[in-house]
N, C-alpha and C positions, 0 to 999 in steps of 0.2 A: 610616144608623144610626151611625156613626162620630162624623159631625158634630157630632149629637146628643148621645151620648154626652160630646165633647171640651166641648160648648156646658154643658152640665151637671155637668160635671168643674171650669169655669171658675167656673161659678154659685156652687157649693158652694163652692171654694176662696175666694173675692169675699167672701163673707158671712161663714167663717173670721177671716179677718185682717181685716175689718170690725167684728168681734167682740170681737176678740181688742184692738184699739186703743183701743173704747170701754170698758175695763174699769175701773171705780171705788176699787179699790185702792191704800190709800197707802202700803203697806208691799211689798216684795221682795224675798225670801229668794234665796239661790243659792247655787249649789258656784262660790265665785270663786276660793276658795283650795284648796289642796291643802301639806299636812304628814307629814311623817315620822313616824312612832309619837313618837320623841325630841322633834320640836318637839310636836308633842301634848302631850305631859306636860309640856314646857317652857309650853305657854299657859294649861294647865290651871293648872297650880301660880300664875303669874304671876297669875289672876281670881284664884283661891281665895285667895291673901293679898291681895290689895286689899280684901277684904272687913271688915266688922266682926266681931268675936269673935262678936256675938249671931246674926249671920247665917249664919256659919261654923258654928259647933252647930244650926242650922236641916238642914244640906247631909248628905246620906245617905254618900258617899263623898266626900273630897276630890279623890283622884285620876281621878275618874270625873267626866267632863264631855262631854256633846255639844257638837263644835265646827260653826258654819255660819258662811259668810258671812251678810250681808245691805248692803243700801242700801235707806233710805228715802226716796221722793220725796212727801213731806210732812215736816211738823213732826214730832218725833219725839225726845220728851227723856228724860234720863235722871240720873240722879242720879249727884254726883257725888262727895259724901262725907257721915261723921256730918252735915251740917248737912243737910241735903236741898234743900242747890244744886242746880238743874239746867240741863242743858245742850242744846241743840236740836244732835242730829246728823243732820241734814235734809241728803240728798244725800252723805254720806261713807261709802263703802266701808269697814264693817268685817268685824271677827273677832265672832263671839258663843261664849262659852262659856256652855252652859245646866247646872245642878246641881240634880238630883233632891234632894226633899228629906225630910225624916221625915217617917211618916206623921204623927204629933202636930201635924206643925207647923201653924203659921195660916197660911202662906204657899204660894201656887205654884212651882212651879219658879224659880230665882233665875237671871238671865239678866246676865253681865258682857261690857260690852262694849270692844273693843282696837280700834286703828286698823291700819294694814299695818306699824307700826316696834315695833308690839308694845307700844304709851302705852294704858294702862286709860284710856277716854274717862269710863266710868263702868259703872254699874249700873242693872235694872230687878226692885223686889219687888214682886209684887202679893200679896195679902192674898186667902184663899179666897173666893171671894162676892163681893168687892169692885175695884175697876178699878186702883187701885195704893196703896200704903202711902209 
């Protein structure tokens, strides 16, 4: 019974990480970073003024931002100023700071993104209804 058990214990775990390796996912979120309440407010502040004044009046609080890491293993760009240059941060360990926005706005939450020395790589707006602006 044991056997069985362990043989079946193996089975399940097999098909697990079989699973789990064939996932189509190009995007990575994680807790890579960890911050002080201080550096908090310090990253938050740092997205919030890279921003443009129009997207800044978009944003519900300034001081108020979800921080995550993330890494992209795909293409993955983002804009990098007024002109709507953008940049492919494909495989780089960032910061994201994400900003609730007013209700009125056309826009979803506005997402800024930092590298580990605290350099705004850039930004991501998308527009409600639509895939990005």
């Amino acid at each position: 019974m044991k056997k069985l058990l362990s043989i079946l214990l193996i089975l399940v775990l097999s098909i697990f990480f079989i699973m789990m390796g064939c996932s189509t996912k190009e995007v990575v979120y994680s807790n890579m970073y960890s911050f002080t309440l201080e550096e908090q407010n310090q990253l938050t502040i740092l997205a919030y003024e890279s921003l443009d004044d129009s997207l800044q009046n978009d944003i519900i609080d300034s001081k108020k931002g979800e921080i995550t890491g993330f890494k992209s293993s795909g293409e993955f760009k983002v804009f990098t100023g007024k002109n709507k240059k953008t940049k492919d941060i494909n495989n780089i360990e960032t910061i994201v700071v994400t900003f609730a926005v007013i209700k009125d706005s056309k826009l979803k939450p506005i997402q800024v993104y930092l590298n580990h020395n605290r350099e705004v790589l850039g930004f991501i707006t998308k527009q409600k209804g639509k895939s990005s602006s």
